[in-house]
Wavefront OBJ file of the C-alpha trace (Angstrom):
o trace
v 61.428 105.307 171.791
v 58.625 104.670 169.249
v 59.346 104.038 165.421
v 57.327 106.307 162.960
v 57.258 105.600 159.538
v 56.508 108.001 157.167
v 55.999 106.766 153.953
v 56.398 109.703 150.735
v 53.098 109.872 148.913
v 51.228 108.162 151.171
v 49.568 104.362 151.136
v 49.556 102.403 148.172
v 47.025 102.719 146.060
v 46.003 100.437 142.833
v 47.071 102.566 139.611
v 44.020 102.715 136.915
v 43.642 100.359 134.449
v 44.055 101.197 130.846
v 39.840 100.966 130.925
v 39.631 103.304 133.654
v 42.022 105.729 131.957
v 40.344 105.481 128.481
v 37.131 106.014 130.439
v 38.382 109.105 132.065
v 38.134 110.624 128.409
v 35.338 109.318 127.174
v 36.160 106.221 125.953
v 33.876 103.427 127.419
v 34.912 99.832 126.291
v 32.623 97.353 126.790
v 33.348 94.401 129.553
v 33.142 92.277 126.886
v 36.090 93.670 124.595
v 38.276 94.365 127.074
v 39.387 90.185 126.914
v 41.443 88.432 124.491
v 39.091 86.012 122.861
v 41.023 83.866 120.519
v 43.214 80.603 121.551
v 45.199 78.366 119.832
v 46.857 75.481 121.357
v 49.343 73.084 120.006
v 50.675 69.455 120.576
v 54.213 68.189 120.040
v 54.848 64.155 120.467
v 58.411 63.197 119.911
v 60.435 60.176 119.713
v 62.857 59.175 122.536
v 65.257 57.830 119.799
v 68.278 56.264 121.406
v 72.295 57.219 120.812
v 75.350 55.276 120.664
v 78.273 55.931 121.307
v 77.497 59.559 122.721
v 79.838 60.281 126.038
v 82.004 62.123 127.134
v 84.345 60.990 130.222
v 81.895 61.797 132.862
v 78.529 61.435 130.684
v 76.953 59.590 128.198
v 73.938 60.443 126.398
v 71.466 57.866 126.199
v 68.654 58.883 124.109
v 67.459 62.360 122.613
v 64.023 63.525 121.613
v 63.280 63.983 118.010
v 60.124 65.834 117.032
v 57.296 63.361 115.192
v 54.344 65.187 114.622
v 52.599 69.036 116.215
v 48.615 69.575 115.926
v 47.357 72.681 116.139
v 43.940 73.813 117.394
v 42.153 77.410 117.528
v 38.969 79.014 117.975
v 39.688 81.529 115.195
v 37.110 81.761 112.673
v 38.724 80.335 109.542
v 41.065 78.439 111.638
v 39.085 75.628 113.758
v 39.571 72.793 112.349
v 42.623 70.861 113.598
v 45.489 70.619 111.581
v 48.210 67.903 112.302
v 51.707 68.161 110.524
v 53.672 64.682 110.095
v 57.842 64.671 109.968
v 59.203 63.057 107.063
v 62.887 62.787 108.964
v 63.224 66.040 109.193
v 62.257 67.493 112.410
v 63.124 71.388 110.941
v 60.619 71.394 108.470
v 57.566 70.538 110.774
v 58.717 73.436 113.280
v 58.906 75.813 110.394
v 55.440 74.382 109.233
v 53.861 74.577 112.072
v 55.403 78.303 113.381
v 54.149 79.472 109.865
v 50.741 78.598 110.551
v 50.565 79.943 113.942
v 51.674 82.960 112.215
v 48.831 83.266 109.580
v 46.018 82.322 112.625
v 48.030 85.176 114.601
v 47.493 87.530 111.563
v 43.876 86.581 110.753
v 43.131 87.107 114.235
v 45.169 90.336 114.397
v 42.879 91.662 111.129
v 39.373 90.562 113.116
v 40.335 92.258 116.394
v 41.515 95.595 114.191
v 38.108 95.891 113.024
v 36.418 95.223 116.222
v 37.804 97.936 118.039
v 38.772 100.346 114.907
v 36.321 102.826 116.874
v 38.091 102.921 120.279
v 41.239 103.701 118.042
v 39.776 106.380 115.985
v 38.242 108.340 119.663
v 42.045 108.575 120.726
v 43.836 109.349 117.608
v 40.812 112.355 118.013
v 42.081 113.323 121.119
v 45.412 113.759 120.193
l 1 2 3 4 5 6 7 8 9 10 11 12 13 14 15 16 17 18 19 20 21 22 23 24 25 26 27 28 29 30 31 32 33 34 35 36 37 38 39 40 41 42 43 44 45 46 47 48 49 50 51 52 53 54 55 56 57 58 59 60 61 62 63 64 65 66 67 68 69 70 71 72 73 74 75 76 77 78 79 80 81 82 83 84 85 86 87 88 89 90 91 92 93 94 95 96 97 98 99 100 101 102 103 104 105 106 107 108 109 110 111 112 113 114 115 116 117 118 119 120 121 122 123 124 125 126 127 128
C-alpha cells in the first residue's frame, strides 16, 4: 500500500551564490558591490504615418510606425545629461546614433566598474 518516495541526493537545497563561493576562499565583497549600479534608459516616439494602397487580398495595411526621435538618459558619470537624437527622414540613422551611444555609456561604465573591483580580480587570478 503506501507510496515512498525516495528522492537521490536528498531535499533541495539553494546552491551558493557566486558571493558565498568567493567568500569560501577568502574573497569578501562588500554588500555594496555586489549590485549593478549604473542605468540608462531610453525613449522612442514614432509616427503612425499612414499607407496607401498596401493590401493584399485578405489584408490591408493601414498605417506603419516610423521612428521620430530616441532620448537617452543614464546615471553614468560623464553620461547624465540627456541626450535627444532628431530623424531627418531617415529612421536608420537615429537607431545607429542612438545604439552607438549606448555603446560608449556601456564602455565608460564597463572601464569604472573594472577599476572598482580590479582587487577581487587580482585575489582569484592568485588562486589559480
Amino acid at each position: 500500500g503506501q507510496v515512498n518516495k525516495v528522492y537521490p541526493g536528498g531535499a533541495y537545497r539553494l546552491p551558493q551564490t557566486i558571493f558565498q563561493k568567493l567568500l569560501d576562499v577568502g574573497i569578501d565583497v562588500p554588500e555594496q558591490d555586489r549590485y549593478y549600479p549604473y542605468r540608462a534608459c531610453f525613449d522612442i516616439e514614432c509616427l503612425l504615418k499612414p499607407l496607401e494602397n498596401d493590401k493584399t487580398p485578405k489584408l490591408q495595411w493601414e498605417a506603419v510606425h516610423e521612428l521620430l526621435s530616441v532620448s537617452v538618459a543614464s546615471n553614468v558619470p560623464g553620461y547624465t545629461e540627456p541626450e535627444c537624437f532628431v530623424s531627418d527622414g531617415d529612421p536608420t540613422e537615429v537607431a545607429e546614433t542612438m545604439l552607438n551611444y549606448l555603446q560608449r555609456i556601456s564602455q565608460k561604465a564597463y572601464s569604472l566598474l573594472s577599476d572598482k573591483v580590479s582587487w577581487g580580480v587580482e585575489k582569484m587570478e592568485n588562486i589559480r
